[in-house]
Structure formats: C-alpha cells, structure tokens
Backbone as CSV, one residue per row, in Angstrom:
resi,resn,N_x,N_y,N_z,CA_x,CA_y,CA_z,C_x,C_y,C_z
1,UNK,-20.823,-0.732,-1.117,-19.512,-0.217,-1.431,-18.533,-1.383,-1.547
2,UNK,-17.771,-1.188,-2.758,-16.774,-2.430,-2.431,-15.608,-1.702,-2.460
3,UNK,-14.895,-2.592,-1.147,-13.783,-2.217,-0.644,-12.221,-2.598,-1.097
4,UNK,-12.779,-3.716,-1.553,-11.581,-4.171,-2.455,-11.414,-3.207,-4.003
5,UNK,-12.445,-2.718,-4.426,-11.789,-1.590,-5.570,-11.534,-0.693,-4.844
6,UNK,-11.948,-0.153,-3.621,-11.233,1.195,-3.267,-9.613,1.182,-3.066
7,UNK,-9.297,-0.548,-2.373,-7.945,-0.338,-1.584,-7.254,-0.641,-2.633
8,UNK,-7.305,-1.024,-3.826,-6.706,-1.382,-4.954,-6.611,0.178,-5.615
9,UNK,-7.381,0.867,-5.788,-7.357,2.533,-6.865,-6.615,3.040,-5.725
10,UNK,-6.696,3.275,-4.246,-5.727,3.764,-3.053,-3.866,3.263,-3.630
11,UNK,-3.738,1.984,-3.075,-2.498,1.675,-3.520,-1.625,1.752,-4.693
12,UNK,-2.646,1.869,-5.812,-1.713,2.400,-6.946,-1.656,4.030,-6.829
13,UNK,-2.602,4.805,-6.331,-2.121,5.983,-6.123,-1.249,6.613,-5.320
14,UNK,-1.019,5.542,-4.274,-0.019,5.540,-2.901,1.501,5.172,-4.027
15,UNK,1.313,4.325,-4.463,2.727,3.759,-5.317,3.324,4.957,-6.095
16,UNK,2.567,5.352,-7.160,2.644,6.914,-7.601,2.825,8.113,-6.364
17,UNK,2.628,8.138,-5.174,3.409,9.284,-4.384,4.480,8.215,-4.016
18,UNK,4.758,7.391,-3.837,5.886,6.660,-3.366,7.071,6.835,-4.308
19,UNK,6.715,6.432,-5.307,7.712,7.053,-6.668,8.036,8.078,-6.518
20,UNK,7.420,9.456,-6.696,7.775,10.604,-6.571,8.239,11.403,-5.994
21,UNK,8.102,10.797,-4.389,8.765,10.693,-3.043,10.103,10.537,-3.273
22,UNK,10.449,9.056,-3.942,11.847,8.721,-3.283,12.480,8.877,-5.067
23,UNK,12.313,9.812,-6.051,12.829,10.536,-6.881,13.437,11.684,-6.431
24,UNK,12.284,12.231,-5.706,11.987,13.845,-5.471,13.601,13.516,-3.948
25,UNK,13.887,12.053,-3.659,14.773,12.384,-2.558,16.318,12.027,-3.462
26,UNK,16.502,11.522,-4.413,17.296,11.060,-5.192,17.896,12.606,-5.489
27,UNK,17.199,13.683,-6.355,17.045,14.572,-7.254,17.763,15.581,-5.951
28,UNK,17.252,15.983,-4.750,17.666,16.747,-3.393,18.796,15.969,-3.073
29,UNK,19.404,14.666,-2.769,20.659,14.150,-3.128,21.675,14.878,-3.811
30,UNK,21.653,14.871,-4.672,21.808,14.825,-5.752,22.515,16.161,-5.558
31,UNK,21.602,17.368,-4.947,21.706,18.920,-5.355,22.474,19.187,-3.926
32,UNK,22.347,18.404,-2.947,23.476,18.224,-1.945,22.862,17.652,-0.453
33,UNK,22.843,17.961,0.243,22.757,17.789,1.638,21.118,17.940,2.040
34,UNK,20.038,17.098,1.484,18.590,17.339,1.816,18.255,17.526,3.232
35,UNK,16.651,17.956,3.437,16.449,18.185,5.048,15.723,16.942,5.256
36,UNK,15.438,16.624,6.715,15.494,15.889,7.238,13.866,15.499,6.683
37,UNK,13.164,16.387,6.385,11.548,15.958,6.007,11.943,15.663,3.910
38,UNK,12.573,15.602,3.495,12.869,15.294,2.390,13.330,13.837,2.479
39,UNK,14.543,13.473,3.310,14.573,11.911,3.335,13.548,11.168,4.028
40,UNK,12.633,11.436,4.813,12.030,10.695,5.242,10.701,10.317,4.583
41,UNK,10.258,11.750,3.797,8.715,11.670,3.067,8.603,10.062,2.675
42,UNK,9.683,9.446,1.700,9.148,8.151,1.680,7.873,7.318,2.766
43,UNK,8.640,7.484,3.503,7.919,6.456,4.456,6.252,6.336,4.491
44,UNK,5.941,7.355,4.895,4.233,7.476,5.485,3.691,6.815,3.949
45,UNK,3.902,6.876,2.814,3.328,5.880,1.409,3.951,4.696,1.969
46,UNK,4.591,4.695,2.172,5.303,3.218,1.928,4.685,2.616,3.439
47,UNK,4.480,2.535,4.298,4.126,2.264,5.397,2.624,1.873,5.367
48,UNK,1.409,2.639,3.999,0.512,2.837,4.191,0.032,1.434,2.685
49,UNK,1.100,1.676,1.774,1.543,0.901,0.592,1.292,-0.910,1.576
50,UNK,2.059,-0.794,2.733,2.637,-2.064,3.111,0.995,-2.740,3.519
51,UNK,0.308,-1.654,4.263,-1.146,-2.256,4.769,-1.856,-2.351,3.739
52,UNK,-1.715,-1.755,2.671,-3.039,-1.934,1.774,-2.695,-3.360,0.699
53,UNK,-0.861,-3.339,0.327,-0.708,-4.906,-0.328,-1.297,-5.779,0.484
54,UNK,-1.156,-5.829,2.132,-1.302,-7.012,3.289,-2.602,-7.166,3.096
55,UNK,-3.688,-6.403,2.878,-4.835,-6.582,2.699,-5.023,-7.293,1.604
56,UNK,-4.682,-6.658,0.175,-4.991,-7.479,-0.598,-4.433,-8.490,-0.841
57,UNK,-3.498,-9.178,-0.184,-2.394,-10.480,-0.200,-3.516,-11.558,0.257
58,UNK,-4.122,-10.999,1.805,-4.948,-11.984,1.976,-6.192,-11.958,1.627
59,UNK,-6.535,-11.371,0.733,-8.297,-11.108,0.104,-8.539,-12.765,0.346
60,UNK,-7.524,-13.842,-1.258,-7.866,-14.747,-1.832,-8.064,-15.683,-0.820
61,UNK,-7.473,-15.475,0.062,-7.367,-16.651,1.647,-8.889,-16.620,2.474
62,UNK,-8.572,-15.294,2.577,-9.663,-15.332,3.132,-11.157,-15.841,2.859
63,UNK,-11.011,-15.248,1.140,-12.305,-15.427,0.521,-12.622,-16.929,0.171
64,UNK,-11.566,-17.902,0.188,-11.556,-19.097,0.246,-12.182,-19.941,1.580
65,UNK,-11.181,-18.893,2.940,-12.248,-19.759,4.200,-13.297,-19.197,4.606
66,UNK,-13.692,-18.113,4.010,-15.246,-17.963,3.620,-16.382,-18.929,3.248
67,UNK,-15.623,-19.053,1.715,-16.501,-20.023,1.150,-16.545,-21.768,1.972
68,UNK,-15.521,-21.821,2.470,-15.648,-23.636,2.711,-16.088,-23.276,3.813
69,UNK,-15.800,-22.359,4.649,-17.032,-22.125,6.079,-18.371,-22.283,5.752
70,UNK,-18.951,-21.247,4.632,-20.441,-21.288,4.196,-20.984,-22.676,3.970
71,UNK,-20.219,-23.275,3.188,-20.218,-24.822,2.474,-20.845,-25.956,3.889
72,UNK,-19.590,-25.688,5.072,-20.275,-26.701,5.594,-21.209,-26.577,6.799
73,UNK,-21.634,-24.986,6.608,-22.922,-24.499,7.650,-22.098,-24.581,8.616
74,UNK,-21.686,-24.290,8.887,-20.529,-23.791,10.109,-20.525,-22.012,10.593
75,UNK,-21.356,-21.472,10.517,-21.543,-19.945,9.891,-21.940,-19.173,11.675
C-alpha cells in the first residue's frame, strides 16, 4: 500500500470539505446570525488538512535521511 498516494487523494478531498465548510459559513453569515456548529465546522478539515500537509512537507526530508542512512550502512 502506498501511503503517500493515500494522504495526498485524503488532503485534496479534505481541502474540498474545507472550502465548502467555510463558504457554507460565509453564505449563513450572510443570512444572519449562524449556530454555533456552523462557525466552527471549519475546523475538524482544517486541523486534519494541517497533519496531512505536515506529513507530506516532510516526505522529501525524510526520504533523503533515508537514503544517506542506507548509503553509509548505518541501518
């Protein structure tokens, strides 16, 4: 299984409820005085958005002291 295409197809689908989230809180704005689970929906994407970029931020790092670990039999 590779995990790096899953958390990559995850986060763009997280980004797409994140969008729609904080539209869907713009739009209830908008129509007046939203409830309290309307301003907040953002979050739980965006919170979940933040771990899955952090992951892939450090893929390349990692996969780098991977390789120079392997390199000098250090394993």
């Amino acid at each position: 299984m590779d995990w790096s295409k899953w958390i990559r197809q995850i986060h763009r689908w997280l980004s797409i409820i994140f969008t729609a989230t904080v539209i869907a809180n713009f739009v209830a704005m908008a129509v007046g005085e939203p409830p309290a689970w309307v301003v907040y929906s953002p979050l739980p994407p965006l919170f979940l958005l933040l771990f899955s970029g952090l992951y892939m931020f450090v893929l390349p790092y990692a996969a780098r002291w991977r390789s120079t670990r392997e390199q000098t039999g250090s394993a």
